[in-house]
N, C-alpha and C positions, 0 to 999 in steps of 0.2 A: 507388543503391548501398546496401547492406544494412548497417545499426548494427553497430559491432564493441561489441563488450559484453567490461568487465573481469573476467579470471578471478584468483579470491581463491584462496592457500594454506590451507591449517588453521593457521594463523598470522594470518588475514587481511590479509595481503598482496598485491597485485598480484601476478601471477607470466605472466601474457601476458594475449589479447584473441582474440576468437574471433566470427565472425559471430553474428549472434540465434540465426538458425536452430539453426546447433550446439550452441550452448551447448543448445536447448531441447531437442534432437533425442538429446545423449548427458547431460542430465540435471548440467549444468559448476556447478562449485558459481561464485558469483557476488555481486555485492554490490546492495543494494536498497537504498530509501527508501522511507518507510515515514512521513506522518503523519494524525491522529488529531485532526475539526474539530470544536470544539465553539464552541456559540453564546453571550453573557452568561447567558442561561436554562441554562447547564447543558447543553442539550438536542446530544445528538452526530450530525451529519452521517453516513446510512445510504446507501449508491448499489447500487444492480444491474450488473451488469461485462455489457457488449453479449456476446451469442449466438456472435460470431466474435472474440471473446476467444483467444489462445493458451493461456492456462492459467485453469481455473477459468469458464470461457463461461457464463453467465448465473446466476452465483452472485452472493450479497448479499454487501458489504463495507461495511466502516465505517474505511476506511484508504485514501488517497489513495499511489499515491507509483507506484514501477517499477523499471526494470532500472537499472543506472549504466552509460551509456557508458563505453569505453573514453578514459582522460584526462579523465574527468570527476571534479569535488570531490563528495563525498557529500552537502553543504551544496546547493552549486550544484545538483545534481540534486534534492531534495527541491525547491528553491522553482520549479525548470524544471515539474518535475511536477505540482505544487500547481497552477499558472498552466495548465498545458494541461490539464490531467483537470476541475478546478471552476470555471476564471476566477480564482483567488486570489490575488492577490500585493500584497505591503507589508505582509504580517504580521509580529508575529516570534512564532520558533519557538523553543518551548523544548525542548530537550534531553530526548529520556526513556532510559533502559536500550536498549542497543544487546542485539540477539538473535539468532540464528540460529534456521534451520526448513530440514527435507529430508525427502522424500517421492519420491515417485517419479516427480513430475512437474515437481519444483521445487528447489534445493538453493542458500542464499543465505544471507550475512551482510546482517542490518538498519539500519540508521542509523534510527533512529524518532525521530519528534515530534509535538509536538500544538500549536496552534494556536486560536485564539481569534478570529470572525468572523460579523461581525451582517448584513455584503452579500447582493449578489444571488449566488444559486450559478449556474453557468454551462458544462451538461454538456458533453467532449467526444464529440459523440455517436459515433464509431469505438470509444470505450470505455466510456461509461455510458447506460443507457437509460433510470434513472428514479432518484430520491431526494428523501428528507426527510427530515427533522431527528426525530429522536426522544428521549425524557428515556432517563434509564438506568434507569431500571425497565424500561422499551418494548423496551428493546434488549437486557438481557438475557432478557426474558420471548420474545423473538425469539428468542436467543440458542440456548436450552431448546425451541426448539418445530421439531422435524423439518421443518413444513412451511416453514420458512423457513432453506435452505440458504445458508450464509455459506463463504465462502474458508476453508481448513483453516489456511492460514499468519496473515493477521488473528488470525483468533481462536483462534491456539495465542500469538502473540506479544504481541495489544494484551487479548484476554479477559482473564485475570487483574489489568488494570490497572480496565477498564472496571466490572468484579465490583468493586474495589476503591472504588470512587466512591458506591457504591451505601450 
C-alpha cells in the first residue's frame, strides 16, 4: 500500500492526506524533516541521493530527513528518518528555524535540526550512494562550484546557516 503523506495549509496546518505519488505528481504542498549532521570536528555529513530518487536523483545533500506521513509527529519523523537514511539514532536534536521551500517539483514546510555524531554512518542504499564528512570550508567551497550539484531546497534552507558557521 502506498504512504499517505500530510497535506499542510498556508497556515501550516494539516488540512487532509494524499497518496505519495499525488502529492508528487500535482506538486501538494506538504510537511518535511529536515536534519543537518555534524561530527565534534565541526566537520558536516555530505551524502549523494541514489539515481532513482523521486526528486532531486543523484544530487549532493548535506540534510538527512523526508516526507511526514500522514499522523505522523514531525519530531517522530525527523528521528524515523535519521535512523533509516544514516543508521542514527539516540541523538538529541536541537531545534533550528523552521522554513519553507517551493519549486516546481517540490512544495513543503520544514521542521529542521541538527545533530551531533562521532558513529559509524550507515547508508540506506534505495537512497544514498555515497558520503563524507567535510569541514565547512569544504562544503561551502562545494557549495560555489557548479561541478558539484547539491538539492535546491537543502541549500536554499540549511546554506545560509552552514555560510554562518564559517
Amino acid at each position: 500500500m502506498e504512504e499517505l503523506v500530510a497535506l499542510l495549509d498556508s497556515d501550516n496546518l494539516v488540512c487532509g492526506s494524499v497518496p505519495r505519488s499525488v502529492m508528487r505528481r500535482d506538486n501538494l504542498r506538504h510537511a518535511a524533516t529536515g536534519v543537518l549532521v555534524r561530527n565534534s570536528a565541526g566537520e558536516i555529513y555530505v551524502h549523494r541521493r541514489t539515481p532513482t530518487k523521486d526528486v532531486y536523483p543523484a544530487r549532493y545533500d548535506f540534510m538527512a530527513g523526508g516526507v511526514i506521513a500522514a499522523g505522523e509527529d514531525p519530531y517522530d519523523a525527523v528521528v524515523r528518518e535519521l535512523a533509516e537514511e544514516l543508521g542514527i539514532s539516540g541523538v538529541e536534536l536541537e531545534k533550528l528555524p523552521e522554513g519553507d521551500y517551493a519549486d516546481d517539483l517540490t512544495n513543503y514546510h520544514a521542521y529542521l535540526y541538527a545533530c551531533s555524531w562521532d558513529g559509524p554512518v550507515q547508508h540506506q542504499p534505495e537512497e544514498i550512494d555515497w558520503g563524507t564528512w567535510l569541514t565547512v570550508g569544504e562544503l561551502i567551497a562545494r557549495l560555489d562550484d557548479p561541478e558539484w550539484p547539491f538539492v535546491p531546497d537543502t541549500t536554499a534552507l540549511l546554506g545560509p546557516y552552514v555560510r554562518s558557521l564559517a
